[in-house]
C-alpha positions as CSV (number, residue, x, y, z in Angstrom):
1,X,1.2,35.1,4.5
2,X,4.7,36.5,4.0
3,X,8.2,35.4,5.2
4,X,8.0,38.1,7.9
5,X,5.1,37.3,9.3
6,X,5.5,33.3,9.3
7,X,8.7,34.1,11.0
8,X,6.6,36.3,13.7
9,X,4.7,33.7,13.9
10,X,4.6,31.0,16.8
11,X,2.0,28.4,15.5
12,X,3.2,28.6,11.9
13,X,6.2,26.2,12.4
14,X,6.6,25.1,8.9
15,X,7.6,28.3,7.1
16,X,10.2,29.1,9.5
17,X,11.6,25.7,9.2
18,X,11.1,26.0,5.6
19,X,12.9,29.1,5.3
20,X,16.2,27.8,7.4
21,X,15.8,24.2,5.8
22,X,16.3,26.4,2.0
23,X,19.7,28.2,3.5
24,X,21.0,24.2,4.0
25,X,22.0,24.4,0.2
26,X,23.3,27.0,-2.2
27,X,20.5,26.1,-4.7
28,X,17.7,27.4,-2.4
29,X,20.1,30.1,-0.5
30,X,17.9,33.0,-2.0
31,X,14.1,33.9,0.0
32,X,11.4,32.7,-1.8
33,X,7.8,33.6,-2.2
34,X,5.0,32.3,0.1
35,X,4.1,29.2,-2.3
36,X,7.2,29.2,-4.5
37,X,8.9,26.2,-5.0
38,X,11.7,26.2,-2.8
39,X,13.8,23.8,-4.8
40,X,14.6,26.5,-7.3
41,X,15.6,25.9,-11.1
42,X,18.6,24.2,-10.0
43,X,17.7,21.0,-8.6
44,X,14.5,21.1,-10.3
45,X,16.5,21.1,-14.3
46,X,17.6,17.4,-13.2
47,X,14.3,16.6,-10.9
48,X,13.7,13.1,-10.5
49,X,15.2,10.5,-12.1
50,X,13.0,7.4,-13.0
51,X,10.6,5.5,-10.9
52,X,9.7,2.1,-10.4
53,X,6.5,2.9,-11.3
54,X,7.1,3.7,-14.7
55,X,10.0,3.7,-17.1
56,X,12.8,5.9,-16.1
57,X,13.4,8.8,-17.7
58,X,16.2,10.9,-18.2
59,X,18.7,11.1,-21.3
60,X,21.8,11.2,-19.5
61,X,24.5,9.2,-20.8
62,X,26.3,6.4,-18.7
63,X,28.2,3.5,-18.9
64,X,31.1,1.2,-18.0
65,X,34.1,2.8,-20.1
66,X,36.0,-0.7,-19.9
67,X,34.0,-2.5,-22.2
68,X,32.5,-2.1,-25.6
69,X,29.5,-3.5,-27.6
70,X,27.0,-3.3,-29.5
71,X,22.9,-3.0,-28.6
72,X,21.1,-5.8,-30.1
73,X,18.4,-3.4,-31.1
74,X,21.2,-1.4,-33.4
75,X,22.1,1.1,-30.6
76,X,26.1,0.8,-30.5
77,X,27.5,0.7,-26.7
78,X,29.5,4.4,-26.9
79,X,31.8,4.6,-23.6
80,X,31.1,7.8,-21.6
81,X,30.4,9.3,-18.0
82,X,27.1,11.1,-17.2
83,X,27.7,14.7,-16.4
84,X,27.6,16.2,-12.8
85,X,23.9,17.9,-13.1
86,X,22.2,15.2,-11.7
87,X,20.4,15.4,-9.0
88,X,17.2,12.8,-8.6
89,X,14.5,12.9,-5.6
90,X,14.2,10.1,-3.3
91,X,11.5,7.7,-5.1
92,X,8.7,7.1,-2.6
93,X,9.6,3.6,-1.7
94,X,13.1,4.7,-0.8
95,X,11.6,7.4,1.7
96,X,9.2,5.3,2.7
97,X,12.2,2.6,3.7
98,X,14.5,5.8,4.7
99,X,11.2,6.6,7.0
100,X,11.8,3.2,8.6
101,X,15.6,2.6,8.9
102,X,15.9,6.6,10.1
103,X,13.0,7.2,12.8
104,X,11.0,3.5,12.3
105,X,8.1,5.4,11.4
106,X,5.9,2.9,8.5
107,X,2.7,4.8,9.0
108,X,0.7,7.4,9.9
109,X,-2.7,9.1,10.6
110,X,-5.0,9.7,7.2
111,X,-8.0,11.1,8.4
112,X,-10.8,8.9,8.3
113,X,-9.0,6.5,6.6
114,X,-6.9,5.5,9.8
115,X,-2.9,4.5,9.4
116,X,-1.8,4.6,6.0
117,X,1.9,3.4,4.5
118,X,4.0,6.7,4.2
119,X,4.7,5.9,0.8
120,X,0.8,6.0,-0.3
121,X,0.6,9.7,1.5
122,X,3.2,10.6,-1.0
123,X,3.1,12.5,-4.4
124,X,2.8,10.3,-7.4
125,X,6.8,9.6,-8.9
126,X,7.4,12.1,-11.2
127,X,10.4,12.7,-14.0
128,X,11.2,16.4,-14.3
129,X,11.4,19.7,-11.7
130,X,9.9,19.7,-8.6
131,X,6.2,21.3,-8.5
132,X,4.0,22.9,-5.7
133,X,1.4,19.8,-5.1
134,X,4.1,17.5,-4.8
135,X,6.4,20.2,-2.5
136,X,3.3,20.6,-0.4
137,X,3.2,17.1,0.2
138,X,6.6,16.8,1.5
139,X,5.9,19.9,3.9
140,X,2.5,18.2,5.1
141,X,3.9,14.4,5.3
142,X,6.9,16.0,7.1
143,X,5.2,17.5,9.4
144,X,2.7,14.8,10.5
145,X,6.1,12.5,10.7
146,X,8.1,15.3,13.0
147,X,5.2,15.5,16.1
148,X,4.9,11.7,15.4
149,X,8.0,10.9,16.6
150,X,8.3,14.1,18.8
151,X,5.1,12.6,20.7
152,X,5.6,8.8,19.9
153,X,7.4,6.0,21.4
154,X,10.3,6.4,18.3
155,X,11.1,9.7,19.9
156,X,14.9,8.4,20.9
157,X,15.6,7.8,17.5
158,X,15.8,11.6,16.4
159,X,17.1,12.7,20.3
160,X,17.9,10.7,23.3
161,X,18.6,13.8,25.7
162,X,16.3,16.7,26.8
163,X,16.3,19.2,24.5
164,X,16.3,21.9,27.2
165,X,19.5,20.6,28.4
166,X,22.9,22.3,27.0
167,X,24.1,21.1,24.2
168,X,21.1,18.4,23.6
169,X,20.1,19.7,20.4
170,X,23.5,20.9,19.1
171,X,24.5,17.3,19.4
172,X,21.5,16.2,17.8
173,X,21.4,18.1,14.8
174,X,25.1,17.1,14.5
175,X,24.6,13.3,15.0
176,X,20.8,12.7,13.1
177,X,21.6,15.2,10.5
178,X,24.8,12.7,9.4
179,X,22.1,9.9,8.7
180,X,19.7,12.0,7.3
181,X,21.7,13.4,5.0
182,X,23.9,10.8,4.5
183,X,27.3,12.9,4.7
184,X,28.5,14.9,7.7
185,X,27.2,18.4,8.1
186,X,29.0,21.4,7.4
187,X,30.2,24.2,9.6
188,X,27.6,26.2,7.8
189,X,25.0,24.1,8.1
190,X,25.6,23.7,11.6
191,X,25.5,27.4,12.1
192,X,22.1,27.6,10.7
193,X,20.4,24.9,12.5
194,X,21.3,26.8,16.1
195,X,19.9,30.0,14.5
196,X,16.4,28.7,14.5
197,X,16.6,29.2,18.1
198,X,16.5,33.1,17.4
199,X,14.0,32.6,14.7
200,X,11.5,30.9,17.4
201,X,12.1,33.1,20.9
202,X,9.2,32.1,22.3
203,X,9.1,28.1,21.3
204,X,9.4,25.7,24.0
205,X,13.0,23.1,23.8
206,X,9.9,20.0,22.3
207,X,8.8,22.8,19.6
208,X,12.4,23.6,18.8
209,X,13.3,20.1,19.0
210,X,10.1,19.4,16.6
211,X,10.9,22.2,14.0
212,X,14.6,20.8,13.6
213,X,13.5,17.9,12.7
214,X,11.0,19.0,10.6
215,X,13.7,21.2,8.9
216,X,15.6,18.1,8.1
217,X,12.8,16.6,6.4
218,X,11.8,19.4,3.9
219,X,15.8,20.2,3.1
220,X,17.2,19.8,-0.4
221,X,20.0,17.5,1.3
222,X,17.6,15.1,2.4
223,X,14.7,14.9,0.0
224,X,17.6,15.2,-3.2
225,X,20.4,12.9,-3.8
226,X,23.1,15.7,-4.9
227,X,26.5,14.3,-6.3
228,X,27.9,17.7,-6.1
229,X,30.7,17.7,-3.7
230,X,33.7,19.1,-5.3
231,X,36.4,16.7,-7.1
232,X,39.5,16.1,-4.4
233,X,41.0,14.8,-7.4
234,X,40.7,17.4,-10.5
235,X,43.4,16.8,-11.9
236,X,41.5,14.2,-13.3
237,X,39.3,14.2,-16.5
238,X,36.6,12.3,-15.0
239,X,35.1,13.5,-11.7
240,X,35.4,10.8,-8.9
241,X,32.0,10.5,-6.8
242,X,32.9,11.5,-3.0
243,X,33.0,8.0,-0.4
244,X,30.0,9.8,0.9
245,X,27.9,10.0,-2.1
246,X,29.3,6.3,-3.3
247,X,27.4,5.0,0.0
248,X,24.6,6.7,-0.8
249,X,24.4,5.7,-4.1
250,X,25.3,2.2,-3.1
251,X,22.6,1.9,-0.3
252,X,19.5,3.6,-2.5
253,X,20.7,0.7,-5.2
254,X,21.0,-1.7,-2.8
255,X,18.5,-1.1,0.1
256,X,16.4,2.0,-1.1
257,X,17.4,3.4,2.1
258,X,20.2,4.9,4.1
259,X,23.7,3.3,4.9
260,X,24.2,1.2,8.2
261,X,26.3,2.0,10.4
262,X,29.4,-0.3,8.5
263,X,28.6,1.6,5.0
264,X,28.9,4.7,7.0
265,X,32.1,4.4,8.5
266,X,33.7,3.2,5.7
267,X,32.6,6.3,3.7
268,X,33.8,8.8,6.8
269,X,37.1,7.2,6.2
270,X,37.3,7.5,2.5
271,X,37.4,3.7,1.8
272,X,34.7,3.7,-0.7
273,X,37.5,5.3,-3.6
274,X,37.9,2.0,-5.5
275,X,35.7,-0.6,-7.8
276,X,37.2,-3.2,-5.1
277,X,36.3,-1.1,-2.1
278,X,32.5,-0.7,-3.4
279,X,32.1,-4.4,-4.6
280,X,33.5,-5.6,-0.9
281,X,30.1,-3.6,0.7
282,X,28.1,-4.8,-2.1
283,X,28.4,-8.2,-1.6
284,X,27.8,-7.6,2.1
285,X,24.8,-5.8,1.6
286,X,23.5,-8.3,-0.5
287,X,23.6,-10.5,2.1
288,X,20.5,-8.3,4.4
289,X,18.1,-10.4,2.5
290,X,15.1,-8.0,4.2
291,X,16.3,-4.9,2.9
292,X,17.2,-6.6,-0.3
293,X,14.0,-8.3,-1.4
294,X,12.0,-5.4,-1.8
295,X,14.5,-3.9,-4.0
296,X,14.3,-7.2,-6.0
297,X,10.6,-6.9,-6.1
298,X,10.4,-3.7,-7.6
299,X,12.5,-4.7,-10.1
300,X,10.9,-7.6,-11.1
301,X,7.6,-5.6,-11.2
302,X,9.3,-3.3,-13.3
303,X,11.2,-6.1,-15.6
304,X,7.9,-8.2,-16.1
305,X,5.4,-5.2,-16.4
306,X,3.4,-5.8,-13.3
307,X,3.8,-1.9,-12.5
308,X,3.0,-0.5,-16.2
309,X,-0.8,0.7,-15.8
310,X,-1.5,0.2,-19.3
311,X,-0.4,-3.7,-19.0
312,X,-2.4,-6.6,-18.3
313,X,-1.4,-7.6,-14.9
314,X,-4.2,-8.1,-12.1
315,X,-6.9,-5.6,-13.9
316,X,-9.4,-8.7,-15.2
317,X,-12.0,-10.8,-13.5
318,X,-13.5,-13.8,-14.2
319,X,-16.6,-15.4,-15.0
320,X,-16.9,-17.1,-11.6
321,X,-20.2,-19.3,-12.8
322,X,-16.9,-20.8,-15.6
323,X,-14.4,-20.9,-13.3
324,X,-15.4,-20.7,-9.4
325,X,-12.0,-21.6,-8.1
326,X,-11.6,-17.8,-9.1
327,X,-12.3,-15.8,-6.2
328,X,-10.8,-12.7,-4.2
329,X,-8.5,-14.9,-2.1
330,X,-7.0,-16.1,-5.0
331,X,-6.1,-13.4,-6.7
332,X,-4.4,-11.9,-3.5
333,X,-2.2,-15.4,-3.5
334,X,-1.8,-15.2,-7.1
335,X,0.3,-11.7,-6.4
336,X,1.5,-12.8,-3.6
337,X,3.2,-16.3,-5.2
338,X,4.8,-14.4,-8.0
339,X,6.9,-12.1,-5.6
340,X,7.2,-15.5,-3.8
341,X,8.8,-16.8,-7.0
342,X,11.0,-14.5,-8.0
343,X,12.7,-14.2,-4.7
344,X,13.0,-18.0,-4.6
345,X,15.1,-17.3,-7.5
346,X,17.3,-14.7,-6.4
347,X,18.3,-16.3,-3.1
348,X,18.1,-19.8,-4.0
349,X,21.1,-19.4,-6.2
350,X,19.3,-19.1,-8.8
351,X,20.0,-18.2,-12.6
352,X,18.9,-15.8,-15.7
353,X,17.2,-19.2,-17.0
354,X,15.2,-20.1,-13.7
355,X,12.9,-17.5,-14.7
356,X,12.2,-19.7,-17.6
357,X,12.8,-23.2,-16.5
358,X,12.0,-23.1,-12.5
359,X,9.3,-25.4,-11.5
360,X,8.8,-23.8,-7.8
361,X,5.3,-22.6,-6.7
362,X,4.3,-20.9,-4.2
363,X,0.3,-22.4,-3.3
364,X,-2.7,-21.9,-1.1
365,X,-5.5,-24.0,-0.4
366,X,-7.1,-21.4,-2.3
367,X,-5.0,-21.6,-5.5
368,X,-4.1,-25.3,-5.3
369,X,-6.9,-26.6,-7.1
370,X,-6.0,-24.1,-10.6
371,X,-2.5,-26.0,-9.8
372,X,-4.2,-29.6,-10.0
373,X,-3.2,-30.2,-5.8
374,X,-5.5,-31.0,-3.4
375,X,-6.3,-28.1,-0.9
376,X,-6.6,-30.2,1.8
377,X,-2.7,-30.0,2.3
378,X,-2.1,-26.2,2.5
379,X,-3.0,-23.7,4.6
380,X,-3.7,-20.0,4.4
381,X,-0.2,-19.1,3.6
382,X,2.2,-19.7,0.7
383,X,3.6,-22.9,0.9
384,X,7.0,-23.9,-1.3
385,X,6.1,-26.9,-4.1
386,X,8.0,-28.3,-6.8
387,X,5.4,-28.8,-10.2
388,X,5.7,-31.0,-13.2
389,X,8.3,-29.3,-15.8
390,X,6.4,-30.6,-18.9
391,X,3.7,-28.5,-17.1
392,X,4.6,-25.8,-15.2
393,X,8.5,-24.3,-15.8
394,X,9.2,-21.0,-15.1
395,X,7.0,-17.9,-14.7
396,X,4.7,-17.5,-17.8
397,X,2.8,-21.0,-16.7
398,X,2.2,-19.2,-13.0
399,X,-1.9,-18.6,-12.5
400,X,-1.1,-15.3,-11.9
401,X,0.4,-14.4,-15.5
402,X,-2.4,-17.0,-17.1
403,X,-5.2,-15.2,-15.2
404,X,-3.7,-11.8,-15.8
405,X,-3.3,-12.0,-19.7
406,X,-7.1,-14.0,-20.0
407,X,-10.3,-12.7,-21.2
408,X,-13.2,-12.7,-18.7
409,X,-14.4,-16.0,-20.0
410,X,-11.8,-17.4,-21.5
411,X,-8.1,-17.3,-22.9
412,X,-7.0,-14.7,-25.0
413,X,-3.8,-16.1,-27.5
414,X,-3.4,-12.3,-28.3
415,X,-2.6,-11.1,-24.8
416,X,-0.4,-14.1,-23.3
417,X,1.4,-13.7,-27.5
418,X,2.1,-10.2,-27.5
419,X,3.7,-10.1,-24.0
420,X,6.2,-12.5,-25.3
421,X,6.8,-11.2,-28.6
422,X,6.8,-7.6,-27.6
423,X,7.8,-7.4,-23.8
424,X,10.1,-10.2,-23.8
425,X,11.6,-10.7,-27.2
426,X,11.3,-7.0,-27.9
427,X,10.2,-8.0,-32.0
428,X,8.8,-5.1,-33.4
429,X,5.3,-5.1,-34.0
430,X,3.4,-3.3,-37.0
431,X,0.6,-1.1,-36.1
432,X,-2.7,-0.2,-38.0
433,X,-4.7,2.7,-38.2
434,X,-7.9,0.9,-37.7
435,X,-8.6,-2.6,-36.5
436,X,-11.8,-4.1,-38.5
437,X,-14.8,-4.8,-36.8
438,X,-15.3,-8.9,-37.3
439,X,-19.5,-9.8,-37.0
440,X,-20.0,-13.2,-36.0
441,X,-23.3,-14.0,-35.1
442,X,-23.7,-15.9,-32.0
443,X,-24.8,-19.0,-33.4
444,X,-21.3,-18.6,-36.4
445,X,-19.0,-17.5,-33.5
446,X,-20.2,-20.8,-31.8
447,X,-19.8,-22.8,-34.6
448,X,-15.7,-23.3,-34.0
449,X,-14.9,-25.7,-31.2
450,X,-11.6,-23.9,-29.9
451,X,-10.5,-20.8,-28.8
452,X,-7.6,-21.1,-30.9
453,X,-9.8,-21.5,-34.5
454,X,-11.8,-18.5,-33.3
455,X,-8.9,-16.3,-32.6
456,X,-7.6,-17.3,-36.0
457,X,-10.5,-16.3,-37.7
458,X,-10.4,-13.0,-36.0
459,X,-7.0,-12.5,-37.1
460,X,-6.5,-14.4,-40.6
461,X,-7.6,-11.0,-43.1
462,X,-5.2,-8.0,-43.5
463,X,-4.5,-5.6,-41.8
464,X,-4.1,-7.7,-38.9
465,X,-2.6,-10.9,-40.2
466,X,0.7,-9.3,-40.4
467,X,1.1,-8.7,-36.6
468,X,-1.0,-11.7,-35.6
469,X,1.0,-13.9,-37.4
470,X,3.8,-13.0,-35.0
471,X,1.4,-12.6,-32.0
472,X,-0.8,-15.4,-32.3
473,X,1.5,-19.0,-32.3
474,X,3.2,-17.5,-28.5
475,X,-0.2,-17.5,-27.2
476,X,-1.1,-20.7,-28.8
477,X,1.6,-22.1,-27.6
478,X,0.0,-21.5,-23.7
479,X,-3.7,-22.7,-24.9
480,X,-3.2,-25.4,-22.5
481,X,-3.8,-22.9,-19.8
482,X,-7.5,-21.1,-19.4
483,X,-8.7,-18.1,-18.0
484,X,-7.5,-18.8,-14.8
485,X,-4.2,-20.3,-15.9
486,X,-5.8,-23.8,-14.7
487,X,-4.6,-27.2,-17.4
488,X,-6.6,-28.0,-19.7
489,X,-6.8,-30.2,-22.5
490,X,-10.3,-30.1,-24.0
491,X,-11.2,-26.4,-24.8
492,X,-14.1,-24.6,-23.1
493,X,-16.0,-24.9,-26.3
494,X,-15.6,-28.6,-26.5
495,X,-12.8,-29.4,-28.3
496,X,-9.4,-30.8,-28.1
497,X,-6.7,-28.5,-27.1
498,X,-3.7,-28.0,-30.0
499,X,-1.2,-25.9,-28.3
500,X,1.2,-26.7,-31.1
501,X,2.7,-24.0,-32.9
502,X,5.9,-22.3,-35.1
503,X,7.1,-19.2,-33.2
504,X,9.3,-16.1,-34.6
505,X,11.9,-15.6,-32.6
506,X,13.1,-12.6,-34.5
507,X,16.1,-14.4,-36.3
508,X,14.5,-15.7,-39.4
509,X,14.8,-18.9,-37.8
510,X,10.9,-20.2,-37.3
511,X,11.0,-22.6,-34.4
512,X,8.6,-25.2,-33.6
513,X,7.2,-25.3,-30.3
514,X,5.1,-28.4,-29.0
515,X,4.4,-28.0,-25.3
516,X,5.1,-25.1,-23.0
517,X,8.4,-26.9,-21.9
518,X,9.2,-25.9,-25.2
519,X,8.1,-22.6,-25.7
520,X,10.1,-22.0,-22.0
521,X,13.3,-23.6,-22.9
522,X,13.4,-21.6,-25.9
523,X,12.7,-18.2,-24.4
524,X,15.0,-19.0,-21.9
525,X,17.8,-19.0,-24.9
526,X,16.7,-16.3,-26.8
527,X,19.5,-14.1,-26.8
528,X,17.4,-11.0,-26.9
529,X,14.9,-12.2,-23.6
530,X,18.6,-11.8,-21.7
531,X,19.6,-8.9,-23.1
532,X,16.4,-7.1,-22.4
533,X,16.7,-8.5,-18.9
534,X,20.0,-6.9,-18.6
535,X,18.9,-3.5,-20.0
536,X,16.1,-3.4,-17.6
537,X,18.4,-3.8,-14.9
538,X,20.7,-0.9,-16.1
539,X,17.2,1.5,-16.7
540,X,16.4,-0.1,-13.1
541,X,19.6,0.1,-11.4
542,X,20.2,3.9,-12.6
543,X,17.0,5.3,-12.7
544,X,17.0,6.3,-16.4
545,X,16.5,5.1,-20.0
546,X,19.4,3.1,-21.2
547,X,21.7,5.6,-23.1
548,X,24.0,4.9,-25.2
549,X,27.0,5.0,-23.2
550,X,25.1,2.6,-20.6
551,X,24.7,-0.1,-23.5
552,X,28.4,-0.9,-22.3
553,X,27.3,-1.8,-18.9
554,X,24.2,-4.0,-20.4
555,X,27.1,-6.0,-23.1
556,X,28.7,-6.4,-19.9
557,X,25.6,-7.7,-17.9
558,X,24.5,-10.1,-20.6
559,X,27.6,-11.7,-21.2
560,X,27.9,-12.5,-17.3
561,X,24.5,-13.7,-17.8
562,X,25.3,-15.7,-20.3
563,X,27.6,-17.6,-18.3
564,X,25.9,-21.0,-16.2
565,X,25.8,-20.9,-12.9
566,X,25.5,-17.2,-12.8
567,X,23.1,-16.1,-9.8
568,X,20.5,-13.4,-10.3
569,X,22.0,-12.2,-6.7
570,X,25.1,-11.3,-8.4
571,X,23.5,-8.5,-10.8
572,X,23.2,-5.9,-8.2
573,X,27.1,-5.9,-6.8
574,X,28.0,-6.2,-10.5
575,X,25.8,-3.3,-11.1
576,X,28.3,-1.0,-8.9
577,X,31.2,-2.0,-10.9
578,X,30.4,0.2,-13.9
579,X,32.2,3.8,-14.0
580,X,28.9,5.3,-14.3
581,X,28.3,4.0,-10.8
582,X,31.2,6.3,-9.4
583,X,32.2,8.8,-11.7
584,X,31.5,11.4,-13.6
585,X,32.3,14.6,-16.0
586,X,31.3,18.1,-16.3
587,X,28.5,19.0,-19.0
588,X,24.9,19.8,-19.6
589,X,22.4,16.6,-20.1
């Protein structure tokens, strides 16, 4: 089909609205194709930037320009502003939540799968242009959410007059298109929303009404988060971000959604200009624990692994005829409690160290037993407990890490040990070629009485005694946890449990740990544990690889972190304190 005939067209709706929805930005003002991408080379050179579903990408530099540093993996903190050309996609849990806030739409039809979440009808996250599958999702999810609304009880939230009345759908194109994209329109803009009356003679005021809507969805301006406006100050060598795309910026960080009503008005009267305007709204914001917590959650997923599909997290089962407290329920708890935990943190006051030294639980009459409690007290749903510190501080002695980083039958000292030493401590790791095959028999592997003496034999012979030897004493440390991340002090193979053992913390300073109080309290000290915290919250917060210009923001970060009595809750205002948050410079990334 051609652009002339979809325009002739009365029950092909989408290309028309395609075709206007491409004049509602410069970068797609030229006709395209049938099929080609209507994002063009423009937006498509700075595409999406990160996800939290896998490490951001990008290699544009930011930074806070007020403070300097160095990286404690050798990359010096280089003060600088990322350049203009950015212009990232809305992840998919942002327009899944922007879905919500904007038409409080959260599902819809999947064939015979019934109601599905928006964001799992969406195109996998993706760094880099725009491409046709994932286009052709937006036009199909877009369409499916336009008669949704247009035929749904939500219908007032995109138009609360009749559309055949004068003036209906002027106004309503006026006052939704300022939420959806998150700035008021321009004359232009305007213009070319009333010409897709002339493009569609013979559609009906609900079809119109249907197809504007749909136009909104599939525009540049809605599905990209342009910082393009031009600089009222340019005079200036840095470019000021407009009030307009501060919000924006402030709400997706914030919210991953749209600005309320509050955000809005401030940014329509230019008050979002200075580091003391945005932190005021931050702090606010911060407050909407509901719209926070999922932020939080992502980045904790993000922080701790639980999103990397090559990791460990929730992809092993046990030997229920070992351990038949193990069962379905409980590993939907398990999930459930360390979400549970983390947010505990966050809005309990909570510090950097809590995630290290906190001795709240989250339990089930399904997962109290791994936890030592009788079952008999709790219910279905989480329930709030305090555990024994020598036992149970902070988040590495939850079931759900324990279980997650286990072998099907038992512990595995080389999964729980490398997560610390490489995901938390960041140490770097040797890697061999080839790993030798080591034949026990049965009866010689059964021979040792702990887990521990087999993993060492396994490990105690080059080439992998180098790495082990780094690896292996975290994850003795945790022995006193099995597959299921239940206590235990005799082994599964009979004997006594030594969870004893002298760590490398990555400071030529061997330290010996003797219980997982221990191992906790030192972690939560380790001056490179924070400072990998803080750098995943710049990657996080930004949506990119840490450059070097944004190791200033993460000196920054850890030394606030640093300080007691600093709350986890006060990361994300701080985080729209750095310049790179508001400004930046003209360049190519």
């Amino acid at each position: 089909m051609n652009i002339m005939a979809a325009l002739s067209s009365k029950s092909n709706k989408r290309w028309r609205a395609a075709l206007l929805a491409c004049g509602l930005l410069s970068a797609c003002g030229r006709a395209y194709r049938d099929g080609e991408n209507p994002f063009g080379d423009a937006a498509g050179s700075a595409g999406s930037a990160g996800s939290a579903q896998s490490a951001p990408g990008g290699s544009s530099a930011g930074g806070d320009s007020s403070f300097a540093g160095s990286d404690g993996d050798g990359d010096p903190c280089i003060p600088e502003i990322p350049v203009t050309s950015q212009i990232p996609r809305l992840l998919n849990r942002q327009y899944a939540n922007v879905m919500r806030d904007l038409l409080g739409i959260t599902t819809l039809p999947n064939g015979s799968a019934g109601d599905s979440r928006v964001s799992n009808l969406l195109f996998e996250d993706f760094d880099g242009p725009m491409n046709s599958p994932a286009w052709k999702v937006y036009m199909d999810v877009g369409e499916k959410i336009a008669q949704a609304v247009m035929t749904g009880a939500n219908r007032s939230k995109f138009i609360s007059c009749e559309p055949a009345k004068a003036g209906c759908l002027e106004d309503t194109t006026k006052n939704f298109g300022r939420r959806a994209f998150r700035r008021p329109l321009t004359d232009a803009e305007l213009a070319r929303f009333q010409k897709l009356r002339q493009a569609m003679p013979e559609a009906t005021p609900d079809e119109l009404a249907e197809t504007t809507l749909y136009a909104f969805l599939i525009s540049p301006s809605f599905l990209l988060l342009p910082e393009l406006l031009p600089d009222p100050k340019g005079s200036k060598a840095n470019i000021e971000l407009s009030s307009h795309e501060v919000a924006t910026r402030l709400s997706m960080l914030l919210w991953a959604s749209i600005p309320d009503d509050e955000l809005d008005a401030a940014a329509d009267a230019n008050l979002l200009r200075s580091k003391e305007q945005i932190l005021a709204q931050a702090r606010r914001m911060v407050a909407v624990r509901d719209k926070v917590v999922p932020v939080l959650t992502a980045f904790h997923h993000y922080w701790s692994q639980m999103d990397n599909p090559s990791g460990h997290w929730w992809i092993g089962k046990h030997d229920t005829a070992k351990f038949p407290l193990y069962t379905a329920d409980v590993e939907t708890a398990l999930q459930a409690e360390m979400d549970a935990f983390f947010e505990d943190i966050a809005y309990g006051h909570g510090t950097y160290k809590d995630y290290f030294l906190s001795k709240v639980a989250f339990v089930t009459r399904d997962t109290a037993p791994i936890y030592g409690l009788d079952p008999a007290r709790y219910g279905k749903d989480l329930k709030r407990v305090e555990l024994d510190a020598q036992q149970r501080s902070g988040f590495l002695t939850r079931a759900g890490f324990l279980s997650s980083y286990a072998n099907y039958g038992s512990s595995n000292p080389f999964f729980r040990g490398n997560y610390i030493a490489a995901s938390l401590l960041g140490l770097q790791l040797g890697q061999s070629d080839s790993h030798p095959t080591v034949d026990y028999s049965p009866e010689v592997a059964a021979s040792f009485k702990t887990n521990r003496e087999f993993s060492e034999a396994l490990t105690s012979t080059a080439p992998c005694k180098a790495c082990h030897a780094i690896i292996n004493p975290w994850g003795y440390a945790l022995e006193n946890y099995d597959a299921i991340g239940k206590w235990q002090t005799v082994d599964q193979r009979s004997g006594q449990i030594d969870a004893s053992a002298t760590v490398d913390l990555g400071d030529g300073q061997p330290k010996q740990i003797d219980n997982p109080l221990q191992l906790m309290q030192e972690l939560a000290d380790a001056p490179q544990v924070r400072r990998g915290y803080a750098k995943s919250w710049v990657s996080f917060a930004f949506n990119r690889d840490a450059s070097k210009g944004d190791m200033c923001t993460v000196d920054q970060l850890d030394s606030k972190l640093a300080i007691d009595g600093y709350t986890v809750l006060s990361v994300l205002p701080d985080l729209s304190q750095a310049d790179a948050f508001r400004l930046r410079t003209q360049g190519t990334p």
